[in-house]
N, C-alpha and C positions, 0 to 999 in steps of 0.2 A: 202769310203776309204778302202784300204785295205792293210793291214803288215803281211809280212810272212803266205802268203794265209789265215787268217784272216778278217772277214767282218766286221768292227768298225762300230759301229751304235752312233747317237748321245742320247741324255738322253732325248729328244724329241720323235724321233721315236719309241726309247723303250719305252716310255709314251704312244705313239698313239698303239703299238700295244700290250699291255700288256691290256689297254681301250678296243680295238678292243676284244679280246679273253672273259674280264669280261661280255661284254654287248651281247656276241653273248649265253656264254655258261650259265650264270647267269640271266638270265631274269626272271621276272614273278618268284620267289623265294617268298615260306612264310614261316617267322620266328617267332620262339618265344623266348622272352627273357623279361627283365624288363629292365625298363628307369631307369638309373642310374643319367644323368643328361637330362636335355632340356632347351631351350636357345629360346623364339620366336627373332626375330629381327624386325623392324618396316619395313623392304620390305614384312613383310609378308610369311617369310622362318621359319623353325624353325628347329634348328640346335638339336640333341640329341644324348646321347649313349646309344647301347644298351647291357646289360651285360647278362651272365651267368656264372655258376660255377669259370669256367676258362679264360673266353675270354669276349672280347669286340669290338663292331662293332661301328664304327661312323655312323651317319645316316643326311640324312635330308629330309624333306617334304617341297616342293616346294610350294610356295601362293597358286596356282589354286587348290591343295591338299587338307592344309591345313583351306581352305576356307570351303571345303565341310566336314571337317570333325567335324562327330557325338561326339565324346569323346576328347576332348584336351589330350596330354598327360601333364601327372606329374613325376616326377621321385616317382621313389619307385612303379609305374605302371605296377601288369604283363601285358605283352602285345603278340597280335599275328599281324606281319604287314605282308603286300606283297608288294612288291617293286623289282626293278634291281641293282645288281651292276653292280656297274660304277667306275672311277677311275679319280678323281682329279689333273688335271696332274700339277700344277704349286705347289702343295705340296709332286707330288708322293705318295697321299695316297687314298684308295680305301673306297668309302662308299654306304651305301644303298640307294637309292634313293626311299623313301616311296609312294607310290599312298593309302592306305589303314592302316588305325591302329583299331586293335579289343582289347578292354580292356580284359583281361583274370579274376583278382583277385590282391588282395596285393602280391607282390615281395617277394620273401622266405628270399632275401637281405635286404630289405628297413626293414621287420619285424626281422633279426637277429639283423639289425642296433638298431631297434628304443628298441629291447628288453635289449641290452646293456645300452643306454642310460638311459632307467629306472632304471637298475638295479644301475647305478654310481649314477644318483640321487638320489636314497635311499637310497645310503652311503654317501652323504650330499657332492658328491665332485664338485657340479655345488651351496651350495649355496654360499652365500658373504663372510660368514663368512671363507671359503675352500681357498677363493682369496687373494693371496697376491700382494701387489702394486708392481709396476715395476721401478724399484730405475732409478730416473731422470737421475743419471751419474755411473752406472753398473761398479765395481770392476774388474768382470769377467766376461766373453760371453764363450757359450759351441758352435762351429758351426760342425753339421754333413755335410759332404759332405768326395769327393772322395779328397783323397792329393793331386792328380795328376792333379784335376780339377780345369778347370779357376776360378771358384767361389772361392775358396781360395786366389788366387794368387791378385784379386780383393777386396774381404776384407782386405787385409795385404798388399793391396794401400793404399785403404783410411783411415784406421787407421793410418797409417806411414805418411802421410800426415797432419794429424789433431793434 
């Protein structure tokens, strides 16, 4: 199609050729990062992300990959992989596709995490005693979100309803 010498492309084609561009110029890529999460699935895929500092890459290791590999991941896992991107077209979102995962060492994240965690336990805010019960039929409810957002507009259904 074309409007006022303009070439309209559908959200298809910009899909295949955005795909086209990732798998030609991105291939054979090795990263490092830590597994922030991983997800196996019972086809045998196993879904994960992978983080650093600032950013985060979606990933996944396909069965026949997966099958051969030496070290499972875990989150909280440094890791070094090698894989392609590739690009997901019925989400529009682009991920790794792993052949290879090299365990590195504990994650500088999962060890920031787990050092906080300690530190709130030893100010006693994980024991029972720290917990207060969740009143059956609540006075007041605090909800963060955007004003502007459906999630609002949806709360302030079904309360109005009830």
């Amino acid at each position: 199609m074309n409007i006022a010498g303009h070439s309209i492309l559908t959200i298809t084609q910009v899909a295949n050729q955005v795909k086209y561009t990732l798998e030609k110029n991105y291939a054979n890529l090795w990263i490092q990062g830590e597994i922030a999460s991983c997800k196996p699935y019972p086809s045998g895929h196993i879904y994960l992300t992978l983080k650093d500092g600032q950013s985060e890459l979606s990933a996944v290791i396909f069965s026949p990959y997966a099958k051969q590999l030496k070290h499972k991941p875990v989150s909280g896992l440094k890791v070094t992989v090698n894989g392609d991107l590739s690009l997901y077209s019925p989400r529009g979102q682009f991920q790794l596709q792993i052949r290879n995962l090299y365990p590195t060492g504990q994650g500088e994240l999962w060890l920031e995490y787990e050092a906080l965690k300690e530190k709130l336990e030893l100010e006693g805010l994980f024991s029972q005693e720290s917990k207060k019960q969740i009143p059956r039929f609540p006075h007041r409810i605090g909800i963060i979100t955007s004003s502007e957002g459906a999630v609002l507009r949806d709360i302030l259904q079904v309360l109005n309803r009830r």
